[in-house]
C-alpha positions in Angstrom: 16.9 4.4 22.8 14.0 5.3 20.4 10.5 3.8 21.5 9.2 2.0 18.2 6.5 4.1 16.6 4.0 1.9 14.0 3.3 4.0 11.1 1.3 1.9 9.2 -0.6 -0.9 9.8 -3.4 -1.5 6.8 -4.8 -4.9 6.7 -6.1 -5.4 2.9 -9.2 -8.1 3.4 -8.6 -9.1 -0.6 -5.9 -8.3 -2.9 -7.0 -7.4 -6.6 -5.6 -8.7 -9.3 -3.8 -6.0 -10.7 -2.5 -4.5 -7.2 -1.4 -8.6 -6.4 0.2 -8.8 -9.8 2.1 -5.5 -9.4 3.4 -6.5 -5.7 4.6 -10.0 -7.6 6.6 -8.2 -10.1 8.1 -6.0 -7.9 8.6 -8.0 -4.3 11.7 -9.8 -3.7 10.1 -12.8 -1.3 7.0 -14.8 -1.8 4.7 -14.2 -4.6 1.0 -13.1 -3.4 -1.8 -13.7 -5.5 -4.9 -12.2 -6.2 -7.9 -12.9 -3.6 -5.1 -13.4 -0.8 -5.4 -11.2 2.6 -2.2 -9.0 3.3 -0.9 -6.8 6.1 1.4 -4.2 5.8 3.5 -3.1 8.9 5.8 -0.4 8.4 7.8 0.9 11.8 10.0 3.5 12.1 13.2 2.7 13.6 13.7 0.9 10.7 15.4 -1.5 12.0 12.1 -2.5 14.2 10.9 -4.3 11.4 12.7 -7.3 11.6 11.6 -7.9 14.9 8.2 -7.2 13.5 8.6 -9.8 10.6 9.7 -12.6 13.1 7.1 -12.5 15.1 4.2 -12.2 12.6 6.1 -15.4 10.6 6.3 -17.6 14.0 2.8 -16.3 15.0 0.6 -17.8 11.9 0.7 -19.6 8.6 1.5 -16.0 6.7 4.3 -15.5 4.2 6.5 -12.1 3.3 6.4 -10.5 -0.1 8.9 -7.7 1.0 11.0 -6.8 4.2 12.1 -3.8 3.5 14.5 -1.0 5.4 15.5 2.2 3.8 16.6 5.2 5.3 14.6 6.1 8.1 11.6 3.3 7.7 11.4 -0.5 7.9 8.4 -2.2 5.7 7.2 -5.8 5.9 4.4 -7.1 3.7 2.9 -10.6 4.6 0.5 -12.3 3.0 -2.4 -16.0 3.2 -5.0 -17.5 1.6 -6.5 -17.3 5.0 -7.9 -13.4 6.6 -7.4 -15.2 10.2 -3.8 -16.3 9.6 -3.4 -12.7 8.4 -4.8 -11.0 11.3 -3.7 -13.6 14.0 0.0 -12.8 12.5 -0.5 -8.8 12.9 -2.1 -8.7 16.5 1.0 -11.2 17.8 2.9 -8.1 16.5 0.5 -5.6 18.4 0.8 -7.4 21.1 4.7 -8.0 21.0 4.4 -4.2 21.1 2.2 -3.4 23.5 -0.1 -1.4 21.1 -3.2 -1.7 19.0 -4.3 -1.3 15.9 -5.4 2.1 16.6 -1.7 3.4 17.9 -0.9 3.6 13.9 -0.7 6.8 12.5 -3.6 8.2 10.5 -2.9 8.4 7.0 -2.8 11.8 5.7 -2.9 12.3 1.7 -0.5 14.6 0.8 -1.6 15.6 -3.1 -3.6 14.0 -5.6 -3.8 15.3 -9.2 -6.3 14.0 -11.9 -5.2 14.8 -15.4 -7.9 14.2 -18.2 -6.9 13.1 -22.0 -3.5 12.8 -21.3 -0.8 13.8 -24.0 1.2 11.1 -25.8 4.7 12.6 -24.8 3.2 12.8 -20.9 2.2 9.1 -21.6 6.1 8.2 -22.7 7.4 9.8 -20.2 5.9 8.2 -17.4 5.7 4.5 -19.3 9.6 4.9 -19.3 9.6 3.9 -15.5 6.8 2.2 -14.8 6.1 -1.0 -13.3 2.8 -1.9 -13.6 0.5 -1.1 -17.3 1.5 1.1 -19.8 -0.2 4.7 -19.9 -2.3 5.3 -23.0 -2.4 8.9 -24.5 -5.7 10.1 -24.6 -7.0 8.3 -20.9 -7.6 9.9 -18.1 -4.5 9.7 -15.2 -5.0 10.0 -11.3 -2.3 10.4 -9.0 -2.3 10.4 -5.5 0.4 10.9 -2.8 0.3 9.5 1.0 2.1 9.5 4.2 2.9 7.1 5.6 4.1 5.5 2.3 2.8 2.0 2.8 -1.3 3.3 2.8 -0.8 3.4 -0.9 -1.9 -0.2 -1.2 -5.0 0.3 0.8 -5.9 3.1 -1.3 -5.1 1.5 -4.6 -6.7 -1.7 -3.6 -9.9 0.2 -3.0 -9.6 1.9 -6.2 -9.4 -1.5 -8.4 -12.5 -3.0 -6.4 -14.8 0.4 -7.3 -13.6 1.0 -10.8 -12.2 -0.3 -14.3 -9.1 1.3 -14.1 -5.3 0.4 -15.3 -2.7 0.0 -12.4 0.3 2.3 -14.0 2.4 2.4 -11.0 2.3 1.7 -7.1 5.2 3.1 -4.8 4.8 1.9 -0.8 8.2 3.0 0.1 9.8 5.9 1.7 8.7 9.2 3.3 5.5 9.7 1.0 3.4 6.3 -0.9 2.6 7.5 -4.5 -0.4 5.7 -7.4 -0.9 6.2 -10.5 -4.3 5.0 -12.4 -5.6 5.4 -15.9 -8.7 4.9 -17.5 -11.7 6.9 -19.0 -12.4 9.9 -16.7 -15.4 9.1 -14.9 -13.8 5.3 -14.2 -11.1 6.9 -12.6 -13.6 9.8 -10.5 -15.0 6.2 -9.9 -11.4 5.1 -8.2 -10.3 8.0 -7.2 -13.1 8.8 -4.5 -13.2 5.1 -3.5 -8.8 5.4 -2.8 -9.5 9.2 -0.8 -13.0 7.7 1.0 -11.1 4.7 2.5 -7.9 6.3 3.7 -9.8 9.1 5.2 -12.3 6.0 7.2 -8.9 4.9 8.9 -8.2 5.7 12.3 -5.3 6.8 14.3 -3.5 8.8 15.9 -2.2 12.1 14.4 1.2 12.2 12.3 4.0 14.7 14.1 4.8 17.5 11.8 
């Protein structure tokens, strides 16, 4: 049998309004809101997640946004008013495990691309399947792409706090986490080096190529 591997675990200390709103829209369990605290676990088995998920809901006063299992990773997302009910949930999980926080593996960002005065048909096209703001022509885009997926929200949580930018789209799930932001150009610099400086301050341990 597989020994469980945690791929992510990112603690977000308080969740902005756009990257809460965006999780709300798109989560099928409880609806987090802006200021909470929120831990992302993501395990791989997949199916290690929902052992994951019932300790961290026994363990405190936290509640799930998303437990989530697709083809090779599980995903669980669980949110309070209260950090220590956040954090008290995740290191009953840890310790479940017999690991630490530091056992995760390191985020690695795969590609980022940073587009200036974006053209209307480029705008279109990506408004037709996003979930968060529309895309103005004209605005400045970032996109960045992470492994594990689930980092994503640390990095786009980071981004809203440095900068005025517009949350387009966020994607946690899967092999690679992918962002897209808009606003003038040096607002999104602004979030851009805020999203690469915090996932590159997170230790761990080195992802297997």
């Amino acid at each position: 049998m597989t020994s469980p591997t945690l791929r992510t675990y990112a603690f977000i200390d308080r969740m902005q309004p756009q990257c809460a709103a965006h999780i709300a829209a798109t989560s099928p369990g409880d609806v987090p809101l802006a200021g909470m605290a929120e831990l992302y676990i993501e395990m791989a088995p997949g199916n290690e997640v929902f052992r994951a998920a019932d300790i961290a809901l026994k363990a405190a006063g936290v509640r799930p946004a998303l437990q989530i299992i697709e083809r090779e990773f599980g995903l669980l997302e669980i949110h309070s008013e209260q950090q220590a009910e956040v954090l008290a949930s995740g290191q009953a999980v840890l310790d479940e495990l017999g690991m630490s926080e530091t056992d995760r593996i390191k985020p690695v960002i795969a590609s980022t691309q940073f587009i200036t005065n974006v053209h209307p048909y480029q705008a279109q096209l990506l408004n037709k399947w996003r979930k968060g703001s529309m895309m103005m022509p004209g605005q400045s885009l970032f996109v960045m792409e992470v492994a594990p997926a689930a980092y994503i929200a640390v990095a786009a949580n980071e981004a809203e706090k440095a900068a005025n930018i517009t949350v387009i789209e966020l994607r946690a799930v899967g092999r690679f986490g992918r962002m897209f932001l808009s606003g003038t150009e040096s607002e999104v610099q602004s979030a851009r080096d805020a999203a690469v400086a915090a996932l590159e301050a997170m230790p761990g341990q080195e992802m297997k190529r």
